[in-house]
N, C-alpha and C positions, 0 to 999 in steps of 0.2 A: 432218443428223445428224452429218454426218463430217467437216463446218466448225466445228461446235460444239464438237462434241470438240477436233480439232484449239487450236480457241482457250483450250477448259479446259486443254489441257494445257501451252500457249504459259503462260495466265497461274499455273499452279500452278509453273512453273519459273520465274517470273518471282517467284512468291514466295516460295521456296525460296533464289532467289538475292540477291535483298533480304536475309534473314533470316541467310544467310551472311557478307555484308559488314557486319551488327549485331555479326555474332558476333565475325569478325576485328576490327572496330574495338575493341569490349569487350575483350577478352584482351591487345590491343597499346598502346592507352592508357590512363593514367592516368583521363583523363575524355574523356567526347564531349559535349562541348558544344551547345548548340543555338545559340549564337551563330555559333561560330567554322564548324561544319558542320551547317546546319541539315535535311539533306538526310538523312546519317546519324543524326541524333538522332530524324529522326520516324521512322524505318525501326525504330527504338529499343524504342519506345512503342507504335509495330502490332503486337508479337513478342510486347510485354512479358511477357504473362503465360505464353506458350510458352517465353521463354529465362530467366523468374525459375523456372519449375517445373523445368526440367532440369538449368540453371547448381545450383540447390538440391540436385536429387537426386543427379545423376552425382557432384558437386566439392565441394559443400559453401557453394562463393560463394554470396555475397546479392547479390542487383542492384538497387540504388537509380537511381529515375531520378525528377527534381524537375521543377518549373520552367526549371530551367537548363543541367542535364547530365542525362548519364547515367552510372554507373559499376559496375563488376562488381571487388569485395570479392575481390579473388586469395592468396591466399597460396600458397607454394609448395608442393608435397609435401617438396621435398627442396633446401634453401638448395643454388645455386649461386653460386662465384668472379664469373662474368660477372653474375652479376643485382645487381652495385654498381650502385651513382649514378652515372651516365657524367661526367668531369669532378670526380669527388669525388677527394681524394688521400688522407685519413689519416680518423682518427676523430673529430680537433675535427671535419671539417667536418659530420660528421653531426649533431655534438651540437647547433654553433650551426643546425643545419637543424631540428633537432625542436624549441629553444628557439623559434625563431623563429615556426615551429605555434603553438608554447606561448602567447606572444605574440599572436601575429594570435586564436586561438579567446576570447579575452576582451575582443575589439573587436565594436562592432556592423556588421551590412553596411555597406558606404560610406563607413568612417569613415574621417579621412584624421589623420597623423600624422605624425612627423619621423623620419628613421632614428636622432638621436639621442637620440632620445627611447626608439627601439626598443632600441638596444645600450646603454643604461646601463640599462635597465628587465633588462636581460636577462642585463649585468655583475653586479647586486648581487643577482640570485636563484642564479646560478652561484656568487660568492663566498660566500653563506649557506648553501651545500652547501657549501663545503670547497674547489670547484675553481677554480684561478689563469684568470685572465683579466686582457689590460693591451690594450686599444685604442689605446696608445702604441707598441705593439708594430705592426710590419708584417703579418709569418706571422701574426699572430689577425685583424689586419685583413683579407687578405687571403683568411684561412678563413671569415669570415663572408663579404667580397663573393661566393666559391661557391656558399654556402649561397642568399644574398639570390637569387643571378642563377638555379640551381635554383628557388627558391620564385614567380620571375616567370615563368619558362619553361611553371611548371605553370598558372601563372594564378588562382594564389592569395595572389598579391601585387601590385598594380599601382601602376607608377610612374608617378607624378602631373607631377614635374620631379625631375628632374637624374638620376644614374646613380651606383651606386655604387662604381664602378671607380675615380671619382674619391675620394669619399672614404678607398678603400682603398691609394692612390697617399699622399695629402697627411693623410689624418688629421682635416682642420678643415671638409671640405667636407662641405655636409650635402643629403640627399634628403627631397621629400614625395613620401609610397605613401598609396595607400587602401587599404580591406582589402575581399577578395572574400569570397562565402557560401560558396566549395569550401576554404576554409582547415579546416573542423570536418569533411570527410571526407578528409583525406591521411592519418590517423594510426587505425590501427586500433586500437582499446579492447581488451587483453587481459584474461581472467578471475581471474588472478590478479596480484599486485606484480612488476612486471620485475626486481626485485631478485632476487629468490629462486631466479630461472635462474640455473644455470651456462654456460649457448649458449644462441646463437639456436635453434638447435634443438629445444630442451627447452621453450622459452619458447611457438615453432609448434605440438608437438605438443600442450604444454596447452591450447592457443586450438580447436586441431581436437577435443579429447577434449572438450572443453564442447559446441562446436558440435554432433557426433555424438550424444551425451547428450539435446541439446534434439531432435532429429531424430528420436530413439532414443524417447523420452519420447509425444513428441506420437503417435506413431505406434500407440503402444500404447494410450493412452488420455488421449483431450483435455481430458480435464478434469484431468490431474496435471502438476505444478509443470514449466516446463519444466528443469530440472538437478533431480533427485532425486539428493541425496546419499546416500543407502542401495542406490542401482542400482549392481549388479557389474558393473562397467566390462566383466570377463571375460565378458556376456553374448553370445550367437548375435548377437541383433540390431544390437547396439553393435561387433562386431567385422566383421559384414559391413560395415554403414554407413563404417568408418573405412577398410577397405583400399580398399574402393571407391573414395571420395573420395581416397587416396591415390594410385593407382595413372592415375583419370583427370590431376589436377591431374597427374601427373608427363609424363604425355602429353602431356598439350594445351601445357606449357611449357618444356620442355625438348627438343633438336631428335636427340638417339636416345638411349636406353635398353636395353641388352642383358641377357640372358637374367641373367645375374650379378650384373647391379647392384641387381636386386631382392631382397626378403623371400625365403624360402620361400615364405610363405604368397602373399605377391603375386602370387612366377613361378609357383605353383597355379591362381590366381586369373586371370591373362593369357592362360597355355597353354589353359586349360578354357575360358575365356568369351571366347576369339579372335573368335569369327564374331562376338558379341552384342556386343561394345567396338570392333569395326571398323563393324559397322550404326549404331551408338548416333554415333560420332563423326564418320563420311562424310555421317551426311544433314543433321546441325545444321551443322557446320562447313567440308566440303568438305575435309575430307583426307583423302587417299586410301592405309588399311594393306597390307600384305602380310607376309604372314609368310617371315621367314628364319631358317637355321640358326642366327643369332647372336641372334635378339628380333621382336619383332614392331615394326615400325618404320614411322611414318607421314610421306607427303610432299605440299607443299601442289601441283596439278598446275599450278595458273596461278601467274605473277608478281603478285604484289602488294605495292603500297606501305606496307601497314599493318604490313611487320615485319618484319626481317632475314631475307634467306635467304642459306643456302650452295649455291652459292659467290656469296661477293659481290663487288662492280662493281673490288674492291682488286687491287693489284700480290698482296698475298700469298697470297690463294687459286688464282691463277694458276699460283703456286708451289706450292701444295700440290698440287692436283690436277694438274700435272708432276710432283711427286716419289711419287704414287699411280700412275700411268701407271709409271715408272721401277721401282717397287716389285715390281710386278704383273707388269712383265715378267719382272725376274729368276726370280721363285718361281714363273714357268710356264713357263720354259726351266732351271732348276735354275743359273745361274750363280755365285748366289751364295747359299751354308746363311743361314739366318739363326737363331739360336736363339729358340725359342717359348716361351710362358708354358702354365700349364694348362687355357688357354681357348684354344690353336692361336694369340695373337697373337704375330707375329715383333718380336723386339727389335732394335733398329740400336741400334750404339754412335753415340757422336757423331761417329768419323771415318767409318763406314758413309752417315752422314747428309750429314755434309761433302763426304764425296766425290761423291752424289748430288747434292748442288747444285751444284758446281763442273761437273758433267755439263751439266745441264740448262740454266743456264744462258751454257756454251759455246753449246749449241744452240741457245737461245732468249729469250737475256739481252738482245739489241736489241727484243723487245717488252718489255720489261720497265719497269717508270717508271725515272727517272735513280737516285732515292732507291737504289732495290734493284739498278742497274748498278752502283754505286758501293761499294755498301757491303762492306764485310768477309764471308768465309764464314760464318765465326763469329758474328757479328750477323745473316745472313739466316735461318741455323738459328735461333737465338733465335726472331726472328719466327715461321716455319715452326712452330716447338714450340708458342709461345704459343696461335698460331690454332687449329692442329689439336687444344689441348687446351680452348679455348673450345669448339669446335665438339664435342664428345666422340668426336671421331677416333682419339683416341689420349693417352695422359698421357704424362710427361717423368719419366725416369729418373736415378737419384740420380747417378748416372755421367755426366750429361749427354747421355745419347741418346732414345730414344725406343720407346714400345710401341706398335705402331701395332696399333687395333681394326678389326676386321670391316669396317665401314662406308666405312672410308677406302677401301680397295682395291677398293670398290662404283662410284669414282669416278675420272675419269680425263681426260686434257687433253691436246691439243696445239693447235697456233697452226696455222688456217688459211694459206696466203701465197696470193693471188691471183697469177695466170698462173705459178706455179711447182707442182714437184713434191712438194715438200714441203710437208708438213703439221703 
């Protein structure tokens, strides 16, 4: 009886942890492939109808999984800076990225074609709106080869011969692509004209106030349309549904959240249903909440490849969590006042900041990479700000210094030295 057990319990955490590493792959990639990892894609499809019914009810995401992939329908709660196109620089490149969709979704699977066949197809739909494009030009050439090499990355373009760095180089040189079947899922279908937003924002929240609606709709009674347009948006059921969905998606993709940055109605929602959002997200996902004075704040316990963590493997996290350490000491020996915000966060001017670094790395500037031994104070702060405000550590002050949050000073660093005393 007590081997048996034992082996129930071996394999329910064996399926628990399967189901976690669906979950992590879903959230961090675009698609899970069953080609490229066919390992996690069947892990995918044992869940399915476990992580379509939760991914549905907690967030609001759909989970499509085909023949070929598998994919989870994300949208953000709350657009963040860091959630660009890595490698993207300005706005053409977005544009010739979504043309390029545009493009491939009117191709059958397999079908194979010339690049330039693709950018003059995609030249004279741009100019018939109104907007300038010259492929004589370099900077368009060159914003499309981003675009191209994003749309190969995702695997929804594949190059047949040649590459197109070259013809973004020379202008004359030409590429054959075939078109893959995940080209008609990278672009999500909103419910109403993108025109008619003023922000991405506006544009999010109408795609989730429909979604909620159908959710809201079916729930009541399955047999009415799913968007009733006489339903008051303001109703109980439509407005639970929506913060909920809010408030998970802000969780599960954004790496901390404090008390302030939410709604009213959210930080009601957070504070009150703590115990029931820390249960609901530790046993699907494996991250593990606690609650602090500053938010309720989740962390993943293991290292995993499927997704950036802080601090990461870089010279500038190093840095930061040395200038958190540095921070923490002053304000727990009183050395130096800092002035606070209405949330207790201490503000450093940029010379507070500078001088912190010129500290730090006196001390510990020889581990440091050559890039960050070298560089200017003034440029390492830059970094320093960047990071810490990617990571929601802290944001950057008009003055050039720095607000540092809660979380930052949660964290803390020095550099081991073997057979020395210092550390």
């Amino acid at each position: 009886m007590s081997g048996g057990r034992r082996r129930r319990t071996t394999a329910n955490r064996e399926f628990a942890q399967d189901r976690q590493m669906a979950v992590q792959a879903l959230l961090n990639r675009p698609f899970v492939s069953r080609q490229r990892d066919p390992e996690t894609y069947q892990m995918v499809r044992d869940h399915f109808r476990a992580l379509r019914d939760w991914f549905h009810e907690q967030t609001g995401f759909a989970l499509i999984v085909t023949r070929q992939f598998a994919k989870l329908e994300k949208t953000p709660g709350r657009f963040q800076p860091w959630m660009a196109i890595e490698g993207f620089r300005d706005g053409r490149d977005y544009g010739y990225f979504t043309y390029g969709l545009w493009f491939l979704e009117g191709l059958n699977e397999g079908q194979q074609f010339l690049l330039s066949e693709m950018v003059e197809t995609i030249r004279e739909q741009l100019v018939a709106a109104g907007l300038f494009v010259d492929w004589t030009l370099y900077d368009h050439r060159i914003s499309m080869a981003r675009a191209l090499k994003k749309l190969r990355e995702l695997d929804v373009l594949l190059a047949v011969e040649g590459d197109e760095t070259d013809w973004a180089r020379v202008g004359n040189a030409d590429v054959l692509y075939q078109a893959s079947p995940l080209s008609r899922y990278v672009l999500q279908r909103l419910p109403d004209d993108i025109a008619g937003f003023a922000s991405i924002d506006e544009a999010a929240s109408d795609a989730e106030h429909a979604d909620v609606q159908k959710e809201a709709a079916k729930g009541e009674d399955p047999s009415a349309p799913l968007i009733d347009p006489l339903r008051p948006q303001g109703s109980d059921a439509f407005a639970t549904l929506y913060r909920r969905h809010r408030v998970m998606r802000r969780i599960l993709q954004e790496p901390v959240i404090y008390d302030w940055q939410w709604t009213d109605d959210e930080r009601r929602y957070v504070q009150t249903q703590r115990a029931s959002i820390v249960e609901r997200i530790e046993n699907l996902t494996g991250l593990q909440g606690r609650r602090f004075r500053e938010g309720l704040l989740f962390v993943w316990p293991d290292l995993t490849a499927e997704m950036d963590l802080f601090p990461t493997l870089g010279t500038l996290s190093d840095i930061v969590m040395l200038l958190a350490s540095a921070i923490r000491q002053r304000l727990a020996t009183n050395r130096l006042h800092y002035d606070v915000d209405e949330h207790g966060c201490p503000r450093l001017t940029r010379t507070d900041l500078e001088s912190l670094i010129i500290e730090v790395r006196e001390l510990y500037g020889e581990f440091w990479s050559k890039e960050y031994r070298d560089l200017p104070t003034s440029r390492v702060a830059e970094g320093a700000i960047g990071h810490i405000c990617e990571w929601n550590l802290g944001t950057s002050l008009a003055d050039g210094g720095l607000l540092v949050f809660p979380a930052l000073l949660r964290w803390g660093g020095e550099y081991e030295v073997e057979g020395s005393d210092v550390e």
